[in-house]
Residue frames as a rotation matrix with the C-alpha (Angstrom) as fourth column:
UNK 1
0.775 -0.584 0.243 -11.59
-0.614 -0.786 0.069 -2.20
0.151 -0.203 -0.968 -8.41
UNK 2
0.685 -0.669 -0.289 -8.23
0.476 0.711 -0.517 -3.60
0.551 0.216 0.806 -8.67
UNK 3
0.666 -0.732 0.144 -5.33
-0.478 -0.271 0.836 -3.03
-0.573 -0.625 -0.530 -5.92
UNK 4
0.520 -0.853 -0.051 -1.62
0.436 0.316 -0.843 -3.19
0.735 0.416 0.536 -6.74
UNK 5
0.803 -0.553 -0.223 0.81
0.148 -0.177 0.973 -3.16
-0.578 -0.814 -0.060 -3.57
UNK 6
0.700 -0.674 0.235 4.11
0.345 0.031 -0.938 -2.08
0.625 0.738 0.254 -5.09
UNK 7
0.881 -0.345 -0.324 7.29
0.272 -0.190 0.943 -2.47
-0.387 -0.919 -0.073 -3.06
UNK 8
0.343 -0.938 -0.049 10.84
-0.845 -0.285 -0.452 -1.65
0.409 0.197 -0.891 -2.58
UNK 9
-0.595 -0.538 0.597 12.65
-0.753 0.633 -0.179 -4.57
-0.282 -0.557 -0.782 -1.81
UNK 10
0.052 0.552 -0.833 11.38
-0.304 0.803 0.513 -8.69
0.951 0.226 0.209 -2.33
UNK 11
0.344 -0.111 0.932 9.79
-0.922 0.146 0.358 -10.63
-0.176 -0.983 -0.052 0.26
UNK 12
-0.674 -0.426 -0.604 11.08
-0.506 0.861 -0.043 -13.99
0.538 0.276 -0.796 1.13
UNK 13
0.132 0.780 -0.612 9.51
0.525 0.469 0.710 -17.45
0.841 -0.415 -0.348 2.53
UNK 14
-0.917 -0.108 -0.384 8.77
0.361 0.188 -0.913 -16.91
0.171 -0.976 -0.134 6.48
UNK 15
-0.361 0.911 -0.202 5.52
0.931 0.340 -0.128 -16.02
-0.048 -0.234 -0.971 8.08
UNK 16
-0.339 0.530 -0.778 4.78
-0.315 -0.843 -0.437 -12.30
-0.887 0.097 0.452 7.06
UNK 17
-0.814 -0.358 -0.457 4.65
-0.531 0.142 0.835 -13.94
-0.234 0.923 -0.306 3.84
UNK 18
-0.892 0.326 -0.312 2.50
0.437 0.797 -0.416 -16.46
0.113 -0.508 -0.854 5.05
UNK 19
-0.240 0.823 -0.515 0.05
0.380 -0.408 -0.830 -13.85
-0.893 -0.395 -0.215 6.92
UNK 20
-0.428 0.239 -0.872 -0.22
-0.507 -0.862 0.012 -12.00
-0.748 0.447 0.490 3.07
UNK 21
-0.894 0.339 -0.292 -0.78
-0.042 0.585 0.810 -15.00
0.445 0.737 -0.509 1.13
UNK 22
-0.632 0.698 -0.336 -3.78
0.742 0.422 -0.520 -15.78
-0.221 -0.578 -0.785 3.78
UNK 23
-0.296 0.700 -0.649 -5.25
0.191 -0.623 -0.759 -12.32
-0.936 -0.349 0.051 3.72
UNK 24
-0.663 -0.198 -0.722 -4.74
-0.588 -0.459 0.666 -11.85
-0.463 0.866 0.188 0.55
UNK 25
-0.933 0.342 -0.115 -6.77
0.313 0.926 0.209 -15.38
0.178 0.159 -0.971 -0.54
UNK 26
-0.311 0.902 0.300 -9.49
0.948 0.318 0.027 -13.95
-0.071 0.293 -0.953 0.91
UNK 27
-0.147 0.312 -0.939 -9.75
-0.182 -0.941 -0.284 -10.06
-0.972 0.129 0.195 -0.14
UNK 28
0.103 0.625 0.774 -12.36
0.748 0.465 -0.474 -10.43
-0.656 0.628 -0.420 -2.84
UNK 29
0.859 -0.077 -0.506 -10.84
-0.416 -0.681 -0.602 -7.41
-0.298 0.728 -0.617 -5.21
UNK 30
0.558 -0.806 -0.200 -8.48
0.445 0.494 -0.747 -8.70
0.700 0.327 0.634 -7.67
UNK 31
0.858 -0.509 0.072 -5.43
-0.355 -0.486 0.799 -7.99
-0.371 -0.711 -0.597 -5.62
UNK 32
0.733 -0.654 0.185 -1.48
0.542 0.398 -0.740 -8.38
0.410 0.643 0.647 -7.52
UNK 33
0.745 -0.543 -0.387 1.62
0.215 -0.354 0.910 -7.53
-0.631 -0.762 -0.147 -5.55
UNK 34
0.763 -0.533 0.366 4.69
0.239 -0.293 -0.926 -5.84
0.600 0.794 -0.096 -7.49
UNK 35
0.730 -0.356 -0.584 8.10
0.442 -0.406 0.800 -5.61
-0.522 -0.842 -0.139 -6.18
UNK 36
0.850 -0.398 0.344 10.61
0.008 -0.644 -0.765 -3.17
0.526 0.653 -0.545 -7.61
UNK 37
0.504 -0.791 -0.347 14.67
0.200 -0.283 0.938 -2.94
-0.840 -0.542 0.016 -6.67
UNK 38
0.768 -0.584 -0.262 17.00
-0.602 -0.520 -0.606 -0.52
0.218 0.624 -0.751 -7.89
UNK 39
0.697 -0.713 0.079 20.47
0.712 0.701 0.048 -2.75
-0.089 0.023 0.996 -8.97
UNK 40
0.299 -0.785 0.543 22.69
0.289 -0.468 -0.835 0.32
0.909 0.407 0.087 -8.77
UNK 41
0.160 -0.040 -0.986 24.44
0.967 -0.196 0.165 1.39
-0.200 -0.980 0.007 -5.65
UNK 42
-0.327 0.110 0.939 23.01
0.322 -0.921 0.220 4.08
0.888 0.374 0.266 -5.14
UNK 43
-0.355 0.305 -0.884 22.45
0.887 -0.188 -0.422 6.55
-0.295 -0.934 -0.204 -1.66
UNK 44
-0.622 0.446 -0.643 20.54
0.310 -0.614 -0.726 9.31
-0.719 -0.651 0.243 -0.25
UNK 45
-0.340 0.600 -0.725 18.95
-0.107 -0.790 -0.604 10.98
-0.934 -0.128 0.332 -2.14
UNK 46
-0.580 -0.092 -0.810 19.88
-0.809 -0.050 0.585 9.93
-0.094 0.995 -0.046 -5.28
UNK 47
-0.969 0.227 -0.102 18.42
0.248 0.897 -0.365 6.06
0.009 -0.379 -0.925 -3.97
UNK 48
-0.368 0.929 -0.043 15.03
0.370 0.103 -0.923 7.35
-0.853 -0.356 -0.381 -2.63
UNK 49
-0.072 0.361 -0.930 14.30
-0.787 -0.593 -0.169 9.43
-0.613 0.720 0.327 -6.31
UNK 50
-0.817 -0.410 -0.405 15.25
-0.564 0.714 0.416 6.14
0.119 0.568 -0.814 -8.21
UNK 51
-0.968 0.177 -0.177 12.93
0.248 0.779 -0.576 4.34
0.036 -0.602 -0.798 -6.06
UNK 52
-0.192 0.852 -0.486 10.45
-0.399 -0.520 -0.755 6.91
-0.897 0.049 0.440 -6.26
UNK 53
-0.002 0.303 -0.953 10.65
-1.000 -0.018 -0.004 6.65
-0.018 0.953 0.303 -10.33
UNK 54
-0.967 -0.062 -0.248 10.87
-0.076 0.996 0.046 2.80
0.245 0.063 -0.968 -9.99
UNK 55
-0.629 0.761 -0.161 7.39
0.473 0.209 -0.856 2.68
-0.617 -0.614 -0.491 -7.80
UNK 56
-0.186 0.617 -0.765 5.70
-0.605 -0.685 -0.406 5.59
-0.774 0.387 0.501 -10.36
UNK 57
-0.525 -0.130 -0.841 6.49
-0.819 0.345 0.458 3.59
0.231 0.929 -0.288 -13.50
UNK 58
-0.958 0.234 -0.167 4.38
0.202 0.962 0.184 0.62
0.204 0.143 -0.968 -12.19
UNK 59
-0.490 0.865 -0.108 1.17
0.119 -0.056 -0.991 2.37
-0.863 -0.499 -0.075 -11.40
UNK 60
-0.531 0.347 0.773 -0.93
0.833 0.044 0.552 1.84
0.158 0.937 -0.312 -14.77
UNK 61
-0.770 0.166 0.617 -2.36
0.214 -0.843 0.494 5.51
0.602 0.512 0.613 -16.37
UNK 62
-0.177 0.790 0.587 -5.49
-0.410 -0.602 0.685 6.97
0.895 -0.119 0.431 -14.33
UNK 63
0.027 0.358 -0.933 -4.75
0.668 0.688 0.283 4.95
0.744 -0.631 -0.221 -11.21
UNK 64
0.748 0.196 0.634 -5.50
-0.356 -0.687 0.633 6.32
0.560 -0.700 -0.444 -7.91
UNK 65
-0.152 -0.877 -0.455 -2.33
0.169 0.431 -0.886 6.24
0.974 -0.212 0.083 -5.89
UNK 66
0.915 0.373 0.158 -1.92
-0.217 0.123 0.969 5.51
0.342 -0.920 0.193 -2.04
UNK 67
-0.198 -0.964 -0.178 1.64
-0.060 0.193 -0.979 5.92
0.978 -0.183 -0.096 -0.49
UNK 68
0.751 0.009 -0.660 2.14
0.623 0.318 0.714 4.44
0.216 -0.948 0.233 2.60
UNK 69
-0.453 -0.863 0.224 4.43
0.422 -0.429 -0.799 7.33
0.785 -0.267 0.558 4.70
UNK 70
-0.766 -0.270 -0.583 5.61
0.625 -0.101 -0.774 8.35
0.150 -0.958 0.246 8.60
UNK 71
-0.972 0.123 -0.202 3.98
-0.104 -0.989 -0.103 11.81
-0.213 -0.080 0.974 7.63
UNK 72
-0.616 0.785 0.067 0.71
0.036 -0.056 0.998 10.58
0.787 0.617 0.006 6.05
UNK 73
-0.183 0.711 0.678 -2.78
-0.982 -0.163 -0.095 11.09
0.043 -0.684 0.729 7.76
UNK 74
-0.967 -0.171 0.189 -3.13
-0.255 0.605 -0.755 8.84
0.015 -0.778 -0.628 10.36
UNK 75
-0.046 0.982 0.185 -7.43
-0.988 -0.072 0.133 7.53
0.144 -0.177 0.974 10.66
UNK 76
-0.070 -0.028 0.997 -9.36
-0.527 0.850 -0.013 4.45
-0.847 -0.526 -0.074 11.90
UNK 77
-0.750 -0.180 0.636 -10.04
0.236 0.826 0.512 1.37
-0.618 0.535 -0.577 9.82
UNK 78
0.227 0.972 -0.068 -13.75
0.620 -0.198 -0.759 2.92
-0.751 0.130 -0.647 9.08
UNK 79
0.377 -0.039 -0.925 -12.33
-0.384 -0.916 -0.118 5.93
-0.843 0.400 -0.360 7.50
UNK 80
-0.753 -0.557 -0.349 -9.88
-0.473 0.090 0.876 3.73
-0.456 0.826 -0.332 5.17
UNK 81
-0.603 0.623 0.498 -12.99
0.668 0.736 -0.112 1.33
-0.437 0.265 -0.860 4.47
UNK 82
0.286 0.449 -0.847 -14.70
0.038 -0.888 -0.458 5.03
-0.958 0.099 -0.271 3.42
UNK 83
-0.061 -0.516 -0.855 -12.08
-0.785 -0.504 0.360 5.95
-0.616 0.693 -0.375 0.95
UNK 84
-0.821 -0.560 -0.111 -12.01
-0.376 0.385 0.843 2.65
-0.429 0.734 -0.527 -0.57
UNK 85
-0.245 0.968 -0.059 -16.03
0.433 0.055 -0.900 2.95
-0.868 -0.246 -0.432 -0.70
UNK 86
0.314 0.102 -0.944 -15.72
-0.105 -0.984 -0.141 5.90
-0.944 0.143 -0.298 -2.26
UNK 87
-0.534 -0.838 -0.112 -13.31
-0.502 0.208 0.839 4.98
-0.680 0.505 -0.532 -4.77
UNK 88
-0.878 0.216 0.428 -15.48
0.383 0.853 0.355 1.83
-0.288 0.476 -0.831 -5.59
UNK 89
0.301 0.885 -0.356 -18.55
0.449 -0.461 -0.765 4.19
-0.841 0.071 -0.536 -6.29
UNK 90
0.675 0.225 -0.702 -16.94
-0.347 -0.743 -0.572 6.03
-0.651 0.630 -0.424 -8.55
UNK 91
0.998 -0.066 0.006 -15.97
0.043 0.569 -0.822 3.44
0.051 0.820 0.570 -10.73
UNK 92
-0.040 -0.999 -0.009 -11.81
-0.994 0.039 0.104 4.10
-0.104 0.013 -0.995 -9.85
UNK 93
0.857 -0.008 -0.515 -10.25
-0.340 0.742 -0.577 0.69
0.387 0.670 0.633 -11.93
UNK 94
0.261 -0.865 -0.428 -7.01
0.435 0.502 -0.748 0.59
0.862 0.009 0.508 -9.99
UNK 95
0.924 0.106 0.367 -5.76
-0.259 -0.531 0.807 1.40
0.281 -0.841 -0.463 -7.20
UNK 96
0.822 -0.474 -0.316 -1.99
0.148 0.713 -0.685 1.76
0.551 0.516 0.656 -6.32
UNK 97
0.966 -0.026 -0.257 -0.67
0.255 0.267 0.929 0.97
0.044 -0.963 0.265 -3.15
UNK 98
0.320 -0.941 0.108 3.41
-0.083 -0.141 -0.986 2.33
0.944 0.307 -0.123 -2.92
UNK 99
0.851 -0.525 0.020 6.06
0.141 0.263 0.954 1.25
-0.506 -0.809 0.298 -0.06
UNK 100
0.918 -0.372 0.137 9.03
-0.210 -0.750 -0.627 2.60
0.336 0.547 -0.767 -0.10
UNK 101
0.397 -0.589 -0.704 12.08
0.422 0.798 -0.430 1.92
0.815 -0.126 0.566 0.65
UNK 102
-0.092 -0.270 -0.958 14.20
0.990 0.076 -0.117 2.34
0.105 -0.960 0.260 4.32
UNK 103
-0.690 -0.320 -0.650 14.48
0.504 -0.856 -0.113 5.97
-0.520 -0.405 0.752 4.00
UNK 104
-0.140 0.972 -0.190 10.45
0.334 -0.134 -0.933 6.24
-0.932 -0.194 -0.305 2.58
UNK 105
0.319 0.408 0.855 9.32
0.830 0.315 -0.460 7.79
-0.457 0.857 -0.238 -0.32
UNK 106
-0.760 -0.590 0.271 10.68
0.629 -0.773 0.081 10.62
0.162 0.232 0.959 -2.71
UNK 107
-0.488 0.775 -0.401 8.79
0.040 -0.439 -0.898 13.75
-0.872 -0.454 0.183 -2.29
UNK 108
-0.470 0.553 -0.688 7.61
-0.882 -0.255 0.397 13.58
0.044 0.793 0.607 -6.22
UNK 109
-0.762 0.376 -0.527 6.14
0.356 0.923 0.145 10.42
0.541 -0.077 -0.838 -5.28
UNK 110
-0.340 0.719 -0.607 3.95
0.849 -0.044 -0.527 12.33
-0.406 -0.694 -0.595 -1.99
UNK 111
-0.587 0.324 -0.742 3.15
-0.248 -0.944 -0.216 14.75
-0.770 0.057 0.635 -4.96
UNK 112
-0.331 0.616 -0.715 1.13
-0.549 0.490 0.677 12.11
0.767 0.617 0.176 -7.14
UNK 113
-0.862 0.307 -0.404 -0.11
0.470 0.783 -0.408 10.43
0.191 -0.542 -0.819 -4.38
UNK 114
-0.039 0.958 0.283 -4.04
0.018 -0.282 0.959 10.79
0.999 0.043 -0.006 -4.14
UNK 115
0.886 0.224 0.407 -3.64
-0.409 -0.040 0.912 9.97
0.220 -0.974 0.056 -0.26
UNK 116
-0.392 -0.916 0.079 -0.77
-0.394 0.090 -0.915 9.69
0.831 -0.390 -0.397 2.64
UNK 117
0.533 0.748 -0.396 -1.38
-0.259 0.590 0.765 6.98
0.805 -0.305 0.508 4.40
UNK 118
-0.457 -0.881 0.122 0.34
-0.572 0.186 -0.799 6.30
0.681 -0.435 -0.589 8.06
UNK 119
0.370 0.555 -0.745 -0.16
0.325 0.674 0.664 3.51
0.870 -0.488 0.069 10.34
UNK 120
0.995 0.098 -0.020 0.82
0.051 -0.325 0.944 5.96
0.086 -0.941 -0.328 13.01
UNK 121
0.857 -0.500 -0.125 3.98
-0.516 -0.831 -0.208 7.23
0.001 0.242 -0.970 14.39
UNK 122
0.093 -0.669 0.737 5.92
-0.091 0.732 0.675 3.95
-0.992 -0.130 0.007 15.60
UNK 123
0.049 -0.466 -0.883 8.10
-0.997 -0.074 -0.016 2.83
-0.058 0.882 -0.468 12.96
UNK 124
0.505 0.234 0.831 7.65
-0.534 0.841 0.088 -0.67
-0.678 -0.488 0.549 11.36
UNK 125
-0.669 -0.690 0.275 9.75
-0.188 0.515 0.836 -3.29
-0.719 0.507 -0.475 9.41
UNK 126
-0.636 -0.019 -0.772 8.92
-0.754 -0.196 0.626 -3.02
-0.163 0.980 0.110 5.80
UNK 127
-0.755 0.361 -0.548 7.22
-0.110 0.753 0.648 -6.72
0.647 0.550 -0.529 5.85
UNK 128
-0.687 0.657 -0.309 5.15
0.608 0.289 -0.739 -6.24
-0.397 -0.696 -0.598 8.68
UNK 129
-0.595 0.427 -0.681 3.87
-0.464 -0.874 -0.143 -2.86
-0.656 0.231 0.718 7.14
UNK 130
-0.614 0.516 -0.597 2.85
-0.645 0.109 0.757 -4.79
0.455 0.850 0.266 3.71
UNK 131
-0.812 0.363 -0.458 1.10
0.503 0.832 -0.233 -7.69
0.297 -0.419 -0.858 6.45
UNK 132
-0.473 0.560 -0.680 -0.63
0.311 -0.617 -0.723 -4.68
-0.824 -0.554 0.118 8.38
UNK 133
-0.416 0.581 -0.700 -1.80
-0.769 -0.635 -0.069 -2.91
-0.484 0.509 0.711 5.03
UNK 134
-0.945 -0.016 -0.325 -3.09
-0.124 0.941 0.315 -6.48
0.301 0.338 -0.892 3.72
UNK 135
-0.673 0.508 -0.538 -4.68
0.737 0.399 -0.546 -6.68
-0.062 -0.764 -0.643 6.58
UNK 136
-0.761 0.258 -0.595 -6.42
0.042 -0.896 -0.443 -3.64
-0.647 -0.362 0.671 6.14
UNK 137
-0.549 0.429 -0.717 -7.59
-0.830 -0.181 0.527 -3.64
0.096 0.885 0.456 3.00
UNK 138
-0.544 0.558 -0.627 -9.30
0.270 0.824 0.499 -7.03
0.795 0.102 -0.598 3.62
UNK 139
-0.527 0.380 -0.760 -10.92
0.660 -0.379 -0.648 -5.22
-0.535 -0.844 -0.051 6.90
UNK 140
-0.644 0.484 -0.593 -12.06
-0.363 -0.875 -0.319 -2.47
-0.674 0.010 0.739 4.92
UNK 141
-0.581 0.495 -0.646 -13.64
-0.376 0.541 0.753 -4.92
0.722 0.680 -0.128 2.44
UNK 142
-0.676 0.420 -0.606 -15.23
0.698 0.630 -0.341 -6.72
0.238 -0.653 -0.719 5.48
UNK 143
-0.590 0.500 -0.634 -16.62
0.228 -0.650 -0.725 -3.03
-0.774 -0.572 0.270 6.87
UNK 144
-0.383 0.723 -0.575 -18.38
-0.854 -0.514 -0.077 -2.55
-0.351 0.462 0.814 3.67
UNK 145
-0.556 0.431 -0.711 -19.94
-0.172 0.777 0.606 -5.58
0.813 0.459 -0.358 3.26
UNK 146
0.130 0.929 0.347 -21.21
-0.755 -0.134 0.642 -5.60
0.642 -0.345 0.684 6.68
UNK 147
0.553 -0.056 -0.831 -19.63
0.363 0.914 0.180 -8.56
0.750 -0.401 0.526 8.24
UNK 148
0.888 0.204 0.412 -19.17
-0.307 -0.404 0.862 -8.30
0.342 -0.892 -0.296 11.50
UNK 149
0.141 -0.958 -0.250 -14.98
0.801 0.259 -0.540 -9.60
0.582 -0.124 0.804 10.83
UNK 150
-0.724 -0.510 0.465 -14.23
0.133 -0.764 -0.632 -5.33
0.677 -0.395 0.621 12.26
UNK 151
0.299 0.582 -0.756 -15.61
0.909 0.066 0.411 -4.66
0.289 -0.810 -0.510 15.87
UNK 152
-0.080 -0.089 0.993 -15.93
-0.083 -0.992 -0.095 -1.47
0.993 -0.090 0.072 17.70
């Protein structure tokens, strides 16, 4: 199974960077980060649809999508370590991770999305989110394998 994070916005050097190379090194599914910015100035609404079609256009044919949003369903680490169980059982080849941009995702984006994912209701900076969902995904790889990296 293959993961693609796809963002709005690029990161630079400093140490969220840092914490994703690390996790990333050692989450044993191919893992391949995409970022995406729109070069028109463009707002509201018109900004978050761009963005929306900017994030869709990188998710390769039959992938299962995962948007990260405010509204998505909220569950522990087990449950995400489930879904990407699940997934890997039934042979799913991709998997494609979307972050949006300051003002989240369009809503025809959270209508191709296979799952709405929130890390709860606090609101975080864009590079910590992609650190935190790193971090996950190498946790939920740990919870199915058994290794005692996730405690209860």
């Amino acid at each position: 199974m293959n993961i693609i994070i796809i963002a709005i916005g690029k990161i630079r050097s400093g140490p969220e960077k840092t914490l994703i190379e690390d996790y990333s090194r050692r989450i044993k599914w191919p893992i391949e980060f995409r970022e995406v910015e729109e070069k028109k100035k463009l707002k509201g609404l018109e900004l978050k649809k761009r963005q929306g079609n900017l994030l869709l256009k990188q998710c390769p044919p039959g992938s299962k999508i995962l948007v990260l949003d405010q509204c998505g369903k909220n569950f522990p680490s087990t449950e995400l370590a489930n879904i990407f169980r699940n997934w890997q059982s039934n042979r799913v080849k991709q998997v494609c991770i979307l972050i949006g941009g300051a003002d989240g995702v369009d809503q025809e984006v959270k209508k191709q999305a296979d799952l709405l994912l929130s890390f709860g209701e606090l609101t975080w900076p864009h590079l910590l989110a992609r650190v935190m969902l790193t971090e996950q995904i190498y946790r939920s790889q740990q919870i199915i394998n058994g290794h005692p990296y996730h405690r209860e």
